[in-house]
N, C-alpha and C positions, 0 to 999 in steps of 0.2 A: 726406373722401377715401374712393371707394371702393375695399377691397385687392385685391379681386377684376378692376382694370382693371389691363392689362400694362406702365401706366406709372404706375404710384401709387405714391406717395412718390417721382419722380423728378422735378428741375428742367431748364428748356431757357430758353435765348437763341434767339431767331428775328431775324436780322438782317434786314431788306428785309421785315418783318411787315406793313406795310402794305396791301399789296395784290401780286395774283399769288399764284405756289407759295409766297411766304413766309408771306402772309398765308392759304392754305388749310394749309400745314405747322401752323403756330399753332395754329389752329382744331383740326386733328385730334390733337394731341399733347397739347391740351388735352382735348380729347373722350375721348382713351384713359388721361387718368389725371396726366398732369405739371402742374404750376403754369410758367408758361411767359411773360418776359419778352419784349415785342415790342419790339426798338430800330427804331429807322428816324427819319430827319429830316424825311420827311414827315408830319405833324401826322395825319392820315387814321390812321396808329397807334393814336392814342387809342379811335379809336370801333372799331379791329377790337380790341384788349383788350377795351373795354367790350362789346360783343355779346358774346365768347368769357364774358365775368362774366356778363353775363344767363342765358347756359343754366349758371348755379350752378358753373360750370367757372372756377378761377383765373389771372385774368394780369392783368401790370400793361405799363404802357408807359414807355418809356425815348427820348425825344427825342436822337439822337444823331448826328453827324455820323462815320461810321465811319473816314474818312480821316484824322482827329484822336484820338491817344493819350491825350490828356485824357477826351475822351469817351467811349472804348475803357472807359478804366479807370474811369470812373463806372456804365458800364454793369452793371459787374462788382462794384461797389460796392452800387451798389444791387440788384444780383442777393442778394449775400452779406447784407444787411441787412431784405427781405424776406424771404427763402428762408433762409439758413443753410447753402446747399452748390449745387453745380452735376452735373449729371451729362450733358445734352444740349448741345451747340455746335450750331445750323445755323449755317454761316457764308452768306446765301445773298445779300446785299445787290447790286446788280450794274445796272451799265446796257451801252447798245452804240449806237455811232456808224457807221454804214453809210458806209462811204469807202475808197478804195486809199489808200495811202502818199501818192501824190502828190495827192489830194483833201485828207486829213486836215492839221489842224489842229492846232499841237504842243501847243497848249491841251487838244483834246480827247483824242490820245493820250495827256496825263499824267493826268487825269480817268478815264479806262477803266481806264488801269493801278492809278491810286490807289484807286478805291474795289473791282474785281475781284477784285486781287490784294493790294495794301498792308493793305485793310482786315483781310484772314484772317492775315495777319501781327500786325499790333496787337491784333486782336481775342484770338486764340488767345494769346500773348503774358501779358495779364494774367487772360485766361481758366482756361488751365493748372492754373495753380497752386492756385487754388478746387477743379479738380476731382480734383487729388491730394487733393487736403485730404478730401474726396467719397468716397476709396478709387479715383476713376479715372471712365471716362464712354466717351460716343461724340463724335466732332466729323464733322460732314457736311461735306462745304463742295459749293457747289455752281457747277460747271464748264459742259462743254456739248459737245452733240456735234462741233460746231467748237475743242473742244479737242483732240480724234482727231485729227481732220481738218480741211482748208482748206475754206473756202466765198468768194463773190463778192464785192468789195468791204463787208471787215469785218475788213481786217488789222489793228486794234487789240484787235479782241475776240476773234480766232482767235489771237491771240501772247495773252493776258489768261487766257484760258480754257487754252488748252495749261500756262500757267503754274499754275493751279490742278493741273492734272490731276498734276503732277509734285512741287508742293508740298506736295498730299495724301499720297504718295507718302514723300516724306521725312520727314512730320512720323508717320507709320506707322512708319517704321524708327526714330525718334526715341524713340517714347513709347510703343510697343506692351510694352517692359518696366515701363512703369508701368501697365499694366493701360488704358489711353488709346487705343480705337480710332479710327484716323482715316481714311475712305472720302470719295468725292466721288461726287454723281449727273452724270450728263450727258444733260439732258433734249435730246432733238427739240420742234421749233416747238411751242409750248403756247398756247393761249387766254390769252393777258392784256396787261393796257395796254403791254406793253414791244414785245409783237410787233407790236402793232395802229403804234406810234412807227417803224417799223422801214417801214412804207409810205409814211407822210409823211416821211422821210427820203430816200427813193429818189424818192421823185416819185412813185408808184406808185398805181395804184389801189386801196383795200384791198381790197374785193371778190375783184378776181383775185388780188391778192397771197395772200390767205389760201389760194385755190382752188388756189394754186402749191405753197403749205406743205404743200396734204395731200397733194400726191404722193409717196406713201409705200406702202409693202404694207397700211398699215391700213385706208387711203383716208381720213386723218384726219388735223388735228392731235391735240394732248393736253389734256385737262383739269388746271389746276390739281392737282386733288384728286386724279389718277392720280400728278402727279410726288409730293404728300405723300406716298401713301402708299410710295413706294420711301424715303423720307428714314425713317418712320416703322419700317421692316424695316432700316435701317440703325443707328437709334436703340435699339431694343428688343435683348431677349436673342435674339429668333430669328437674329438675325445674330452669334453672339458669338464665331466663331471667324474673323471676316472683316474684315482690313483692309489697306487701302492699293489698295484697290478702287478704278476708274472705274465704275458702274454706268450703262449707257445704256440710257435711258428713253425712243425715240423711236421707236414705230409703227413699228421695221422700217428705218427713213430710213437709217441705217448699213448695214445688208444688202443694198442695194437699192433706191434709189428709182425708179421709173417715170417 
């Protein structure tokens, strides 16, 4: 461990570690200093811990289906059992179904809601209580600029994300006496496999699709490793007098898109 990084001697859970912002979040909270648990049920888990262990940085992985309290709580078991305390939560695990009300499928609306939103319930839930144990921590959870606001045929994931933004919210007024801050990011359109799904969903070209996404003041989407680092200032002491935050991480897309 070296003491001189601004997250040494800290512990994190990365939900959705896999790949995308969770698996760049990982990577970089590792790189600043935390020993850092990847859950995700995607198996591809494994080998983002193991790269994060190759550059001499600690994390293990945790197979877990986040919609299930059993697995919630093994998560957290085996956090306590490697580590011995908690002080980071990303809650950031999360998919989306491109559909109006009358497209969608009640299948997939209970799937958006379940892993979105249920999972930061369960999660946090047997989380908690490790990180009182801790002296207290940060918990991210990760929402979306469509929690602000309505966007086009994604009414499962704009009611999903609105619900994080308000859960964060509460669970801020909850636990901020226990020294527990709890913030949400709300990234605009980002580079990774969830948005590149989000084309073959619509029928879309991805090409223009993507060329659609950067219409923004930035003229860009985002990188992975842009939305870390907002998670990583919400994590760290530079943020320590701040919670119950939405912070939006979107090239301007909020202010104004073109």
């Amino acid at each position: 461990m070296n003491p001189s990084l601004p997250l040494a001697g800290k512990v994190a859970i990365v939900t959705g570690g896999a790949s995308g912002i969770g698996r760049a979040t990982a990577e970089l909270l590792a790189h600043r200093g935390a020993a850092v648990l990847v859950a995700d049920l995607n198996e591809a888990g494994q080998q983002a811990a193991a790269e994060i262990r190759g550059r001499s940085e600690h994390a293990i992985f945790q197979k877990a289906d986040l919609t299930n309290a059993n697995d919630c709580r093994a998560v957290v078991e085996r956090t306590r059992k490697e580590f011995g305390r908690l002080d980071i939560l990303c809650n950031n695990a999360g998919i989306i179904r491109r559909a109006t009300v009358l497209e969608l499928e009640e299948a997939d609306w209970d799937r958006v809601m379940a892993l979105n939103v249920k999972s930061i319930f369960l999660l946090s839930k047997v989380a908690i209580p490790l990180m009182l144990e801790s002296g207290g921590g940060s918990i991210i959870n990760t929402a979306s600029g469509w929690g602000l606001t309505g966007g086009p045929r994604a009414a499962a994931y704009c009611a999903s994300k609105g619900a994080v933004v308000l859960l964060t919210k509460a669970m801020a007024v909850d636990h901020g006496p226990h020294n527990i801050r709890v913030n949400c990011i709300c990234p605009g359109d980002t580079d990774t496999p969830m948005l590149r799904t989000e084309a073959a969903q619509l029928g879309a070209d991805t090409k223009q699709f993507l060329a659609e996404a950067a219409a923004r003041p930035l003229r860009r989407i985002g990188r992975a490793e842009e939305i870390a680092e907002a998670v990583f200032y919400l994590a760290s002491d530079a943020s320590s007098f701040v919670t119950g935050t939405a912070l939006v991480v979107d090239g301007g897309g909020l202010a104004g898109s073109i």
